[in-house]
C-alpha positions as CSV (number, residue, x, y, z in Angstrom):
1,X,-6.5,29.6,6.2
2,X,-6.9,33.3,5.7
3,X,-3.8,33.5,3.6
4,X,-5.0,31.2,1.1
5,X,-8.2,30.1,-0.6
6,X,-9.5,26.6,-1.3
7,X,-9.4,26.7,-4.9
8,X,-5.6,27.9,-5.1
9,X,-4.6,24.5,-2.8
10,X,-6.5,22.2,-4.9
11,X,-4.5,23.8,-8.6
12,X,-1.8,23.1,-6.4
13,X,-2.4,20.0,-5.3
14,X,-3.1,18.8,-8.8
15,X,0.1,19.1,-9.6
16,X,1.4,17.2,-7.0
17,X,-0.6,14.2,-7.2
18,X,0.3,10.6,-9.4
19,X,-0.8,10.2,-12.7
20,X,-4.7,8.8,-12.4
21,X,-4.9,4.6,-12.6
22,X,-6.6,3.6,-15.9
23,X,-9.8,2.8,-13.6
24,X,-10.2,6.3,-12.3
25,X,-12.8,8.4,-15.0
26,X,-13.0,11.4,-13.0
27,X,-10.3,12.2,-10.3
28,X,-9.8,15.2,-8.0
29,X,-11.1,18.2,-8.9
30,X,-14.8,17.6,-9.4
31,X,-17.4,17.2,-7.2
32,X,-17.2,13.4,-7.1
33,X,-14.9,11.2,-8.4
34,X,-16.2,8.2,-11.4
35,X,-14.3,5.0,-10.6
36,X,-14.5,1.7,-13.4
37,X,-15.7,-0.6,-11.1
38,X,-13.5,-3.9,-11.4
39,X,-15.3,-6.9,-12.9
40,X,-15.0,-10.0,-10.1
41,X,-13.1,-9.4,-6.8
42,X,-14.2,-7.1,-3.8
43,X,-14.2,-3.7,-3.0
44,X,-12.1,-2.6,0.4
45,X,-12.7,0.3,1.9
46,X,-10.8,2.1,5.2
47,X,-10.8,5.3,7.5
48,X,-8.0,6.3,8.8
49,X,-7.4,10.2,10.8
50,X,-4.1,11.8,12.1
51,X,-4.8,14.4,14.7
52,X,-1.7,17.2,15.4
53,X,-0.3,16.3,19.6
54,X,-2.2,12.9,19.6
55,X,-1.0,11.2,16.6
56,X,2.2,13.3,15.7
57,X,4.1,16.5,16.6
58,X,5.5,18.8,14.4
59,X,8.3,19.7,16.6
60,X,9.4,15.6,15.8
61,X,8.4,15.2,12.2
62,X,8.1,17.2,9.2
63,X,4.6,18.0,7.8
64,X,6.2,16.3,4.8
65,X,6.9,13.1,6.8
66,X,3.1,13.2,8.0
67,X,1.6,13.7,5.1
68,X,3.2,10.2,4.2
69,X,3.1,8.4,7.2
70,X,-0.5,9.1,7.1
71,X,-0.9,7.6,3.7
72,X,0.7,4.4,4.9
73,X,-1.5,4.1,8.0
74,X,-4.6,4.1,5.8
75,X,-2.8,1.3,3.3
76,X,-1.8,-0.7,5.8
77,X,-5.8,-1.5,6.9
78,X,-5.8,-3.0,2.9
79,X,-2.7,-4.9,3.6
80,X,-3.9,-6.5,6.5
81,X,-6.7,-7.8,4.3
82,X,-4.7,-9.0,1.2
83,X,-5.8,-6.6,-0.4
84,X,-4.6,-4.1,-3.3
85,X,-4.6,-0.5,-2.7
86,X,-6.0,1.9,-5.6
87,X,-7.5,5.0,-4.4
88,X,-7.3,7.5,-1.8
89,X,-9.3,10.6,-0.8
90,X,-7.4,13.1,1.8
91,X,-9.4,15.1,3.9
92,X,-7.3,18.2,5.5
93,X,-8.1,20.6,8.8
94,X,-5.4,23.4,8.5
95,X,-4.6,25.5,11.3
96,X,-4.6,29.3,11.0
97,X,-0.9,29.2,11.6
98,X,-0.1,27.4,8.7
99,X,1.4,28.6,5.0
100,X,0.2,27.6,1.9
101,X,4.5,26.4,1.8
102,X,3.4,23.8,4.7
103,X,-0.1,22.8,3.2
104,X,1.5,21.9,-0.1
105,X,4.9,19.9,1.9
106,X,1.7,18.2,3.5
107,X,0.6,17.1,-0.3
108,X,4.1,16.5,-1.3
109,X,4.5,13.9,1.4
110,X,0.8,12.3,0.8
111,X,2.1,12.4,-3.0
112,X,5.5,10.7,-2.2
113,X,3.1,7.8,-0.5
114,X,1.1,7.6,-3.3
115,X,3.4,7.0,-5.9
116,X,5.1,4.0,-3.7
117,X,2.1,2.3,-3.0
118,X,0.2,3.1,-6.5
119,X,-2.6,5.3,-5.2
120,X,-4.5,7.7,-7.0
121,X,-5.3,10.2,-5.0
122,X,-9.1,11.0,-6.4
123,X,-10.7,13.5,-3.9
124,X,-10.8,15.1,-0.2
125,X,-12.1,18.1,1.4
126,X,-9.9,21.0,3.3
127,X,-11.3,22.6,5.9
128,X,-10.1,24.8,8.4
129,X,-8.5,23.5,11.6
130,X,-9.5,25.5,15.6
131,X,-6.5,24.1,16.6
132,X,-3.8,21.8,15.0
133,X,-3.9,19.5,11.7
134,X,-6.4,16.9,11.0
135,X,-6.2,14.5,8.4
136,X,-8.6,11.7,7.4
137,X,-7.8,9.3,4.8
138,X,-10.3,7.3,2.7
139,X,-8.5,4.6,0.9
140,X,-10.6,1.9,-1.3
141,X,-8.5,-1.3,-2.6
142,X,-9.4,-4.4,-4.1
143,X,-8.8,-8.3,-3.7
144,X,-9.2,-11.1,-6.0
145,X,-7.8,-14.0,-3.9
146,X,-8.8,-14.5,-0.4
147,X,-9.8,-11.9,2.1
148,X,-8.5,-11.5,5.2
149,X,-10.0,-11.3,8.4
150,X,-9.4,-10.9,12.1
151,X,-11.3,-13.8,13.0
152,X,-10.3,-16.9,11.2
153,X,-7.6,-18.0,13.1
154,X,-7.9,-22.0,14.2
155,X,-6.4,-24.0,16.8
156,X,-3.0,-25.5,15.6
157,X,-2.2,-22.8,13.4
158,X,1.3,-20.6,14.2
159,X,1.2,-16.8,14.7
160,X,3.8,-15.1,13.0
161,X,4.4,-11.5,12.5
162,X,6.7,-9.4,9.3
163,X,9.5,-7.5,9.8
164,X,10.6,-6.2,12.9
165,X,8.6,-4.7,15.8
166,X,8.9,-1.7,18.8
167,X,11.1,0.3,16.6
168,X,8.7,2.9,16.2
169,X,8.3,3.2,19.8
170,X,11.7,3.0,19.9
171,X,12.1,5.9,17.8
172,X,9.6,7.8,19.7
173,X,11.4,7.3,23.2
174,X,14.4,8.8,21.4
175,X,12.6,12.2,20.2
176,X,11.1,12.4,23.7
177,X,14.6,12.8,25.1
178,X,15.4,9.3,25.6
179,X,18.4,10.0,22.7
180,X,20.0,13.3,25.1
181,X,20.1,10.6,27.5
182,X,22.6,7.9,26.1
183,X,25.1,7.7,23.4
184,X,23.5,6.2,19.7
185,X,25.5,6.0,16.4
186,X,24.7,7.9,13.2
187,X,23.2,4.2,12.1
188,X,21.5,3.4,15.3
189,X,19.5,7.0,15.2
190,X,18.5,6.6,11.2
191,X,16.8,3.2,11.9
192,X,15.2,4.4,15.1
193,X,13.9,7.9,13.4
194,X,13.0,6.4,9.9
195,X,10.8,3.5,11.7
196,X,9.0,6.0,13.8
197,X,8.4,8.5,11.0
198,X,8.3,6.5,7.7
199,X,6.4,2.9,8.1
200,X,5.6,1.1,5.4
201,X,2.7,-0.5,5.0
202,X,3.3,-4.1,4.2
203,X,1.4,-4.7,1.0
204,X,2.9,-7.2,-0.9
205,X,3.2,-9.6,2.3
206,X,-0.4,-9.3,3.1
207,X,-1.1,-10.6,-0.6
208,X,1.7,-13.2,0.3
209,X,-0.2,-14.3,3.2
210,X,-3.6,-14.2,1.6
211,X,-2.5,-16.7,-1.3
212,X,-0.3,-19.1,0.9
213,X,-3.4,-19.7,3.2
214,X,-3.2,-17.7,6.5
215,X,-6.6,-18.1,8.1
216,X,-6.6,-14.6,9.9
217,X,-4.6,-11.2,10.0
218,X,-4.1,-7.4,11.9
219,X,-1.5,-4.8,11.4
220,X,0.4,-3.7,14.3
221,X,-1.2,-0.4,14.8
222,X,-1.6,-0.1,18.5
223,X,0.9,-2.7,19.7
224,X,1.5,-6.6,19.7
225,X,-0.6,-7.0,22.4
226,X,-3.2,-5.0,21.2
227,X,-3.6,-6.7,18.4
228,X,-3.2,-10.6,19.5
229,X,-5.8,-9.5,21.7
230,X,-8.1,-8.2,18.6
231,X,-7.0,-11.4,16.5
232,X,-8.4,-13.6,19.4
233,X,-11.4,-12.2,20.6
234,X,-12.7,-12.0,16.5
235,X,-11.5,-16.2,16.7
236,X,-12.7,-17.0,20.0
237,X,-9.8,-18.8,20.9
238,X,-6.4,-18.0,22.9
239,X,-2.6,-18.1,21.6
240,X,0.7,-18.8,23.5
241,X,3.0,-16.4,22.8
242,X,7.0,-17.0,23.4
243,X,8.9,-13.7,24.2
244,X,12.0,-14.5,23.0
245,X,10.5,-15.0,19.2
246,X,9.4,-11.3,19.2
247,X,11.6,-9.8,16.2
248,X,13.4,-6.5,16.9
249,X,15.9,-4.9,15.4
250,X,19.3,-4.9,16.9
251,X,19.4,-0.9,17.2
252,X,16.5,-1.0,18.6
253,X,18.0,-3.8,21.2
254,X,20.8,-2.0,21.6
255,X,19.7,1.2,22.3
256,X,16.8,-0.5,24.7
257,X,20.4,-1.6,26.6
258,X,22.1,1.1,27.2
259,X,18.1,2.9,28.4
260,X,17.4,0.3,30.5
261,X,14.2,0.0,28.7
262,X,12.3,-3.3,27.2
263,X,12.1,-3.7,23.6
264,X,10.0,-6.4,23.8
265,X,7.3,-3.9,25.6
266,X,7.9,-1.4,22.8
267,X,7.3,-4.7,20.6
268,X,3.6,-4.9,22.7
269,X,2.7,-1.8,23.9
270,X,4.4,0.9,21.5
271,X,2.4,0.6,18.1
272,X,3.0,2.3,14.8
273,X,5.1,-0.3,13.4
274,X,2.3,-1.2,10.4
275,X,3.9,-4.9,10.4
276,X,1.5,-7.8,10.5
277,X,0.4,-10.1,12.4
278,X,-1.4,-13.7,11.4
279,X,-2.3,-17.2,11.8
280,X,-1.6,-19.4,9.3
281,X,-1.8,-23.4,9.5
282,X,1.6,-25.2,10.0
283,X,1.8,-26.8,6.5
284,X,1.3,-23.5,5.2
285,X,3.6,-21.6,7.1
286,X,7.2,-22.5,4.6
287,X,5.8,-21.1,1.3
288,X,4.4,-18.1,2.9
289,X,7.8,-17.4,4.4
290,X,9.7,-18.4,1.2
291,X,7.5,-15.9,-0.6
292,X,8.0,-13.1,1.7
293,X,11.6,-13.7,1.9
294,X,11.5,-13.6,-2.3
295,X,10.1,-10.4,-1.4
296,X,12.3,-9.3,1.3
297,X,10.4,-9.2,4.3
298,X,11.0,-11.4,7.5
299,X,8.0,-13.8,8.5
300,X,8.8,-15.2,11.9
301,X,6.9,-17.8,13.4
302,X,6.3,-16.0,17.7
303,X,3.8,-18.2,18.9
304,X,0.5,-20.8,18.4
305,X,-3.1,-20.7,18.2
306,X,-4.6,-22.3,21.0
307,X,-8.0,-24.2,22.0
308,X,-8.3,-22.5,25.6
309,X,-9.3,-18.5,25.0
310,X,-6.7,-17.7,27.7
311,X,-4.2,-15.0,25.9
312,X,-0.7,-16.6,27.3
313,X,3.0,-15.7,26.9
314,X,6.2,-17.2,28.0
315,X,8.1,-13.6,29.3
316,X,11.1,-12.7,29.0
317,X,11.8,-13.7,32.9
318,X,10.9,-17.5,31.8
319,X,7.5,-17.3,33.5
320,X,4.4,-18.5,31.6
321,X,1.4,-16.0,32.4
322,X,-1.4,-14.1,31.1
323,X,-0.7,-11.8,28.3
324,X,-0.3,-8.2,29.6
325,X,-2.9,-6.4,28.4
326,X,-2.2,-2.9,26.7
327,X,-1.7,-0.8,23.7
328,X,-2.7,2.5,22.0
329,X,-6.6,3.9,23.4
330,X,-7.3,6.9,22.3
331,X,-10.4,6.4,25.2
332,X,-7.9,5.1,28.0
333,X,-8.4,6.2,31.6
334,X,-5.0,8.4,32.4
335,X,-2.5,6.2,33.7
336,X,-4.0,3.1,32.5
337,X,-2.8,3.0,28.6
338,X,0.8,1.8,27.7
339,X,0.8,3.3,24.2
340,X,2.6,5.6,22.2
341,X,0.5,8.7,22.5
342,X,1.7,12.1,20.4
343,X,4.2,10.5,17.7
């Protein structure tokens, strides 16, 4: 931070950010930003922090690609809801180590985010770092259809999940090494590396969802599993889950092959995928997939909402049995979490 002041990353920053939504009054730059506060609707609001060697490592991603990735981890909490996101403040730590060159790639990448998911980036606070990067995101959305919740999942209703899950686990596995170890195509390693270091936060599905009547819904943050778990415990009932539903990509499958690896436990345990997870009733479930497939996004039906609170799956050896417990714990005894760790 010595080789730089404050006041010359914010000028640059500035420059770097979208053009301000007609609802921000005062954006970055001041000591607080003035928002027009949206007549009707609700007010969303989410944390989300990236910390260097637990979250990410440089020597896998570019500061660019975190910068982004961050972004999307923050939105994705607002997609999970239904909600719209609108505004975003970044707060930085900044090693000594780093050039005002990486601080502003950082901002480049949180701007690149921005301008997908129409943020206005509106504040944020630098600070500098002991160690490696920290960054906290603030981002506030709005909804004015249904909210959301983890917990309103009923008995009857299906459990389906966007897109594709494991990949970023998947890609993870491949920076650690698992990618010196066996043979991938060009194609095979831009699906595995693009899923682990640019997720998308599924916005425009989690509206989908909202509006065709899902009754509960997570993002896929810290694994499947993690997050059935999370979806049932906020209901207070169970779910059977069946295996073979679980969507993954075929590069993903066919790297898993020739690794002699699962991709159904990167699907649980691996996390970062920022796909969704939900109940929604039967009835409902064919015009919430119609209008994520007008959308281009896969809604595929894995399992059910169940009376009895036991978490159950049919694996992938046939056998119907308890849900393995597991996922991303930042608090995990050693040797007892199955998630992704530094990605």
């Amino acid at each position: 931070m010595a080789k730089f002041r404050e006041s010359d990353l914010i000028r640059q920053w500035q420059t770097r950010v979208p053009i301000p939504r007609p609802d921000t009054v005062v954006g970055i730059g001041d000591d607080a930003a003035v928002l027009e506060p949206q007549s009707g609707g609700r007010l969303l609001v989410s944390t989300d922090m990236m910390v260097e060697n637990v979250h990410f490592s440089l020597g896998w991603m570019t500061i660019r690609e975190v910068g982004f990735k961050a972004v999307s981890a923050a939105v994705s909490d607002i997609a999970a809801m239904g909600g719209e996101p609108r505004h975003i403040l970044a707060s930085v730590g900044i090693p000594a180590s780093a050039r005002l060159e990486d601080a502003n790639a950082l901002y480049d990448g949180i701007g690149e985010a921005c301008r997908l998911y129409g943020l206005d980036m509106v504040g944020g606070d630098t600070v500098a770092s002991p160690a490696g990067w920290v960054i906290d995101m603030v981002v506030l959305g709005s909804a004015t259809d249904r909210v959301l919740t983890r917990g309103g999942g009923r008995p009857g209703d299906v459990v389906a999940v966007t897109g594709y899950l494991g990949g970023a686990a998947a890609g993870l596995d491949w920076l650690r090494g698992g990618g010196q170890a066996v043979v991938t195509t060009p194609d095979e390693r831009w699906v595995l590396l693009d899923m682990h270091r640019r997720p998308l936060a599924q916005v425009e599905a989690g509206r989908i969802l909202a509006q065709s009547g899902a009754t509960a819904c997570d993002d896929v943050t810290d694994g499947l599993a993690a997050e059935l778990r999370a979806l049932c415990q906020a209901s207070g009932y169970g779910c059977f889950i069946e295996s073979q539903r679980i969507p993954t990509h075929p590069a993903v499958r066919n790297y898993a092959l020739r690794r002699g690896k699962s991709p159904v436990d990167w699907a649980l345990f691996g996390g970062d995928d920022y796909q969704l997870v939900c109940c929604i009733p039967p009835t409902r479930f064919a015009a919430a997939q119609a209008g994520c497939m007008a959308a281009g996004v896969m809604l595929t039906v894995i399992g059910r909402v169940t009376e009895d609170p036991a978490l159950l799956w049919r694996s992938p050896s046939g056998v119907v049995e308890e849900l393995p417990e597991g996922g991303f714990d930042h608090f995990a005894e050693e040797g007892e979490e199955h998630g992704h760790g530094v990605g």
